[in-house]
C-alpha positions as CSV (number, residue, x, y, z in Angstrom):
1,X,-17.6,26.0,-45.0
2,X,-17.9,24.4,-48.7
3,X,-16.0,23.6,-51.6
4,X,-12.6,25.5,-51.8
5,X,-13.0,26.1,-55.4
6,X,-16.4,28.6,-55.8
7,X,-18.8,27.8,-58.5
8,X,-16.8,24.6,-59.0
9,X,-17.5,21.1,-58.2
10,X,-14.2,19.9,-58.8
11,X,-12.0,20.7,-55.7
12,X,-9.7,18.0,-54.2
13,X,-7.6,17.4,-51.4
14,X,-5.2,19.6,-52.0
15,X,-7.4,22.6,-52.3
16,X,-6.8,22.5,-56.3
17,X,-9.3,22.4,-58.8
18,X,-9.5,19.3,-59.8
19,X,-10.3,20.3,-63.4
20,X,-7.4,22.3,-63.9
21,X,-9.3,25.4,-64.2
22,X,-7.5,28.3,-62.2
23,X,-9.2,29.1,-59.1
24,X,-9.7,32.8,-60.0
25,X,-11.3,31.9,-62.7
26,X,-13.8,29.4,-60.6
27,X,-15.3,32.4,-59.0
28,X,-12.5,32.5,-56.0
29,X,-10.9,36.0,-56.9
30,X,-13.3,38.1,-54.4
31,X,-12.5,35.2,-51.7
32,X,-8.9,35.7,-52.1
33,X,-8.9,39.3,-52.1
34,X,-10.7,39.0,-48.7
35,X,-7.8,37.0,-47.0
36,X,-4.9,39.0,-48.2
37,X,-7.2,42.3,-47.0
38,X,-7.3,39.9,-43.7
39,X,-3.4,38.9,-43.8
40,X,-2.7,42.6,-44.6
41,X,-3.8,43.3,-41.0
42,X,-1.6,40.8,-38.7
43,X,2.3,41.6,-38.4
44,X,4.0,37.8,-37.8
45,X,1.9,34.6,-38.8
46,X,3.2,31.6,-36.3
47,X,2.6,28.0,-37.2
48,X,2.6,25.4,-34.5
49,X,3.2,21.8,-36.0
50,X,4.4,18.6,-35.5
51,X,4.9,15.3,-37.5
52,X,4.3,13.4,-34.7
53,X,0.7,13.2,-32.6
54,X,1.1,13.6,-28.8
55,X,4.3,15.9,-28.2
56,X,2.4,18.6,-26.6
57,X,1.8,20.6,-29.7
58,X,-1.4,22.5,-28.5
59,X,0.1,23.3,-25.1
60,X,2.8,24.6,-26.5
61,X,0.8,26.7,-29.3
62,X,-1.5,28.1,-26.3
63,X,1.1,29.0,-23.9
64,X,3.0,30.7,-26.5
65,X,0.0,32.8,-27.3
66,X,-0.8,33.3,-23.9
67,X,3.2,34.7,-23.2
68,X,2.9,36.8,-26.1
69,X,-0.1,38.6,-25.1
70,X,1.3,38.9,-21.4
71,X,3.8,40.6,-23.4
72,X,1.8,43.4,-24.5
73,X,1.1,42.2,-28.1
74,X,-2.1,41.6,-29.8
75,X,-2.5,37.9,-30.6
76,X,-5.1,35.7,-32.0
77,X,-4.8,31.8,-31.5
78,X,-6.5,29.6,-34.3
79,X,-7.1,26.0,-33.8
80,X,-7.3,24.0,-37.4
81,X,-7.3,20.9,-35.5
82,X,-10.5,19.8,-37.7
83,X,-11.0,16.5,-35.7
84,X,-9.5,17.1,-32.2
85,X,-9.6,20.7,-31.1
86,X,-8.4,21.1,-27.9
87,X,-7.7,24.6,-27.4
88,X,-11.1,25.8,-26.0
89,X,-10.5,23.2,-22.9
90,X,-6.8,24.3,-22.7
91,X,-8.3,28.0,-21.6
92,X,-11.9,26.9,-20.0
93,X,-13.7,28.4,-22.9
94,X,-15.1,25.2,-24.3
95,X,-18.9,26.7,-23.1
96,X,-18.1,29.9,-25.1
97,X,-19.7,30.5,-28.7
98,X,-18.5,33.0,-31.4
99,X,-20.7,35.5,-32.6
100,X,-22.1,35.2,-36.1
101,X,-23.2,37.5,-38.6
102,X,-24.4,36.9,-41.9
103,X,-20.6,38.1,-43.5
104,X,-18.4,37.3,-40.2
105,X,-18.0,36.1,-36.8
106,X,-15.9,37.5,-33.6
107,X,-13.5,35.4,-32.3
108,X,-13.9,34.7,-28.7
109,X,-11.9,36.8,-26.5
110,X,-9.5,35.2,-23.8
111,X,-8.5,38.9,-22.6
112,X,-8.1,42.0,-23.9
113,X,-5.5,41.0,-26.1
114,X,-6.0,37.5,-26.9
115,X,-9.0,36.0,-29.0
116,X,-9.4,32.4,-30.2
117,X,-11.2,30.4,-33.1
118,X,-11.7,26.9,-33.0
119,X,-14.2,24.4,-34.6
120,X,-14.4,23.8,-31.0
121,X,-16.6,26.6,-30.6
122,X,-18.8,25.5,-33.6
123,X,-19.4,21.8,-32.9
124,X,-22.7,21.1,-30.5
125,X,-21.4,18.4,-28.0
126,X,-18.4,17.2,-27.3
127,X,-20.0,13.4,-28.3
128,X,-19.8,14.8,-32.1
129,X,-17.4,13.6,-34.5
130,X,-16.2,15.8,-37.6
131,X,-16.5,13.5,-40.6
132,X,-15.0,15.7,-43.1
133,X,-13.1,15.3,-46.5
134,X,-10.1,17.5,-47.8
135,X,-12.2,20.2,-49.5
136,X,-14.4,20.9,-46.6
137,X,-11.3,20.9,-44.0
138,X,-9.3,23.9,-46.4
139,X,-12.9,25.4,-46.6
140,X,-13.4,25.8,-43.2
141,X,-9.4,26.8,-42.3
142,X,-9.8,29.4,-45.3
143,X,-13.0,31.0,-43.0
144,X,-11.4,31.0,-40.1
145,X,-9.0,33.6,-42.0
146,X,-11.3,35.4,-44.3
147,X,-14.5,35.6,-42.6
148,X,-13.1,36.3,-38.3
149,X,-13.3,39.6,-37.7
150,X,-9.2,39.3,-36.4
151,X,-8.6,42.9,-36.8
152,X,-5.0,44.8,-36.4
153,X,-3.2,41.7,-34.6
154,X,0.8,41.9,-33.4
155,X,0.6,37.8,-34.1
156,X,-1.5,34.9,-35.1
157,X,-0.9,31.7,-33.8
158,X,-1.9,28.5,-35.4
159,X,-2.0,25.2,-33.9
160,X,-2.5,22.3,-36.6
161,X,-2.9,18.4,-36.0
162,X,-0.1,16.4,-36.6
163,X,1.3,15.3,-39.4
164,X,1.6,16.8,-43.1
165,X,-1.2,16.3,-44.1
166,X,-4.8,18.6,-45.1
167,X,-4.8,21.3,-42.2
168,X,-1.1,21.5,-42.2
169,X,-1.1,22.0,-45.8
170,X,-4.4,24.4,-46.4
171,X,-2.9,26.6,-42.9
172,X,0.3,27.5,-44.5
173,X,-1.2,27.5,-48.0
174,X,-3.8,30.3,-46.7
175,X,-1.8,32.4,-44.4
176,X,1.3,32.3,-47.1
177,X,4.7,31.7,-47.3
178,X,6.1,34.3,-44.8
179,X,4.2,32.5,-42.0
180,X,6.9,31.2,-40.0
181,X,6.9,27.7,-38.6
182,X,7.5,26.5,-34.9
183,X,8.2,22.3,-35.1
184,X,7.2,20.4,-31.8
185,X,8.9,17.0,-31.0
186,X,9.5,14.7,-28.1
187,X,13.1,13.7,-27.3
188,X,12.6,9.8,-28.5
189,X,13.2,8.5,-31.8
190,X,9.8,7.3,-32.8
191,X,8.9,10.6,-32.4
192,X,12.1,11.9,-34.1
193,X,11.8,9.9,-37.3
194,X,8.5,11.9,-37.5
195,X,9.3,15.1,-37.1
196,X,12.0,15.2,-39.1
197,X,9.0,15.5,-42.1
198,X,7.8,18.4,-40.8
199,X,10.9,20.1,-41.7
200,X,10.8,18.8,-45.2
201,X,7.4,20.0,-45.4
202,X,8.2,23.3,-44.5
203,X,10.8,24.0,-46.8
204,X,9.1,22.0,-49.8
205,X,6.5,24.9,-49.4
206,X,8.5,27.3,-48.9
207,X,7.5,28.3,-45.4
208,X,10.7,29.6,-43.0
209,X,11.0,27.4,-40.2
210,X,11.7,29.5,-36.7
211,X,13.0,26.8,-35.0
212,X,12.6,23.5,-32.9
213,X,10.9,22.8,-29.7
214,X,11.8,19.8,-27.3
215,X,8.9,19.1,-25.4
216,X,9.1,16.7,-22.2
217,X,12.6,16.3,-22.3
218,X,13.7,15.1,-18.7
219,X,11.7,15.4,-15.7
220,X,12.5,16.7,-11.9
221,X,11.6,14.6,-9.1
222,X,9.7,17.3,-7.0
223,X,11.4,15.4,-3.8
224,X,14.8,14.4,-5.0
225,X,15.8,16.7,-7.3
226,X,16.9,14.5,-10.2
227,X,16.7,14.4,-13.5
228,X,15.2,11.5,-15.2
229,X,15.0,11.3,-19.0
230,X,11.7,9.3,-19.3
231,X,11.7,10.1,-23.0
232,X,15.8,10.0,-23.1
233,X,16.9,13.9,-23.9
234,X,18.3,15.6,-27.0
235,X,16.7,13.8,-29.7
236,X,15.2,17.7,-30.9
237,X,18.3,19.1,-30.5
238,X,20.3,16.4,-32.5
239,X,17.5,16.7,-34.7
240,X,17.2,20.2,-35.1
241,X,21.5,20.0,-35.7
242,X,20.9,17.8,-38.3
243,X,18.3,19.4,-40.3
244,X,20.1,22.7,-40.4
245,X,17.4,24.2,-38.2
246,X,17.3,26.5,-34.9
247,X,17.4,25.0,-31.2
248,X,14.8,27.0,-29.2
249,X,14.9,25.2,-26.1
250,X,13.7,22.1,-23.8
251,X,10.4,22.0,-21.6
252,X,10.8,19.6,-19.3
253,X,8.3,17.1,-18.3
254,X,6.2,18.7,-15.5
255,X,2.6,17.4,-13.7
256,X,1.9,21.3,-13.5
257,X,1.7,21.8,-17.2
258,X,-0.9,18.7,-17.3
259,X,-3.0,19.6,-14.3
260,X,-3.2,23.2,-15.9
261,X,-4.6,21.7,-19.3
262,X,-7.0,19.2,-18.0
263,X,-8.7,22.4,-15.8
264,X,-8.4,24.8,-18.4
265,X,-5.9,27.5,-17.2
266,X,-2.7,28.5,-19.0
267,X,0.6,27.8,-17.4
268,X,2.2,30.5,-18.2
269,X,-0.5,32.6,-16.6
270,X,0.1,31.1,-13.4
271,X,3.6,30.0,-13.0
272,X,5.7,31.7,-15.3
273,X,8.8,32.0,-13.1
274,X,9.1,28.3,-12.4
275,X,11.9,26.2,-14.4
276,X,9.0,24.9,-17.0
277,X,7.8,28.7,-17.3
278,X,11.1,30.3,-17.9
279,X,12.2,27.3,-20.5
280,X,8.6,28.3,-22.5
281,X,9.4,32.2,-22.2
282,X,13.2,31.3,-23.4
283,X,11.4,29.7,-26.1
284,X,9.3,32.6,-27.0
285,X,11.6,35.4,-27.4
286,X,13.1,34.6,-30.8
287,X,9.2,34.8,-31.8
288,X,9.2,38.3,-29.8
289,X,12.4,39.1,-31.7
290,X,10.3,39.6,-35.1
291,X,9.4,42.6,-34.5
């Protein structure tokens, strides 16, 4: 989990080489023949991301795994979020540790066709905070893709913090430019004037974005029936009009899709055909539709 430039001191934020020197010259040519042997392996790379923190990103991220593997497919689900990882919690594995060997580690299997890595798994108590710099965050991402023993995987599935900044950056720098990006955002405008970043950050490097989410947009009174935009409604959509970009779809605001994370089962495991469920399955088939 060092310096992302080996046999060189001089790595910044970026993942660069600070010195200018190319990075294959820095001793990094076996490294990044061992991640495009690892890439070479996994049909469709998915990208979860959001300019905006607090939108529901890593629910989103799981469930989508989670339908995908109820699917059929092979998926793996990596969590980059260095300084927050939630995922273990969000599928009760947050007692669960990876095995390690001295040239890889097994990610940690949800079922027989879904396995997760998270720095989750790695920290020793959930009072620690991860004090890291941009070298050592694109370090660690960059393991989490060369050294996992993924194997032949249908998709991978990243959820990244918010924002644009290290993990976003060092995820789609490290799984490439064919990694396709899904962009979480809540209806408001705050959140909105956010996201709409995201997009820009996508195309600046070069990643093709699959579309938009809308995430807690409206919520049903369980006794009345109505519809009440807490968060008003359409800001993604508008959004996702403006910036040229797909529509997937709305997930309403529902208490089942927080009771479910907070005690670490998958909604989409459990109640699938409900309104939420069917809005997150709507949104999954374009992600199906790659092949």
């Amino acid at each position: 989990m060092g310096k992302s430039c080996n046999g060189c001191s001089s790595a910044d934020s970026s993942g660069g080489c600070s010195s200018g020197h190319d990075p294959k010259s820095c001793g990094d040519k076996p490294v990044d023949e061992k991640i495009a042997k690892t890439l070479g392996r996994i049909k469709h790379k998915i990208v979860v991301l959001s300019g905006k923190g607090g939108v529901g990103k890593s629910t989103v991220a799981t469930n989508i795994a989670l339908a995908l593997a109820m699917s059929g497919k092979q998926v793996g689900l990596l969590d980059v979020d260095i300084h927050g990882p939630s995922i273990p919690r969000l599928l009760s594995l947050s007692d669960s540790k990876p095995h390690i060997e001295a040239d890889h580690m097994e990610p940690v299997p949800y079922s027989s066709n879904l396995w997760v890595m998270s720095l989750g798994f790695l920290i020793p108590d959930k009072e620690t905070a991860v004090i890291w710099r941009g070298p050592m965050k694109l370090g660690l991402i960059r393991q989490f893709v060369r050294d996992v023993s993924w194997g032949d995987l249908d998709y991978l599935v990243t959820d990244c913090p918010p924002g644009t900044g290290d993990e976003p950056l060092a995820a789609l720098q490290t799984l490439g430019t064919d990694a396709h990006a899904v962009i979480v955002t809540t209806p408001q405008g705050v959140a909105v004037d956010d996201v709409r970043r995201s997009v820009t950050f996508c195309r600046q490097l070069g990643n093709p974005i699959l579309g938009m989410v809308e995430n807690m947009s409206g919520f049903v009174c369980p006794n009345c029936k109505t519809t009440h935009d807490i968060f008003n409604s359409g800001g993604g959509e508008a959004l996702a009009a403006e910036m040229g970009v797909r529509f997937l779809g709305r997930i309403p605001m529902d208490p089942e899709v927080v009771r479910s994370g907070d005690e670490g089962y998958p909604f989409m495991k459990v109640q699938a055909d409900t309104p939420t469920g069917k809005a997150l399955q709507k949104i999954v088939e374009p992600i199906l539709a790659l092949g």
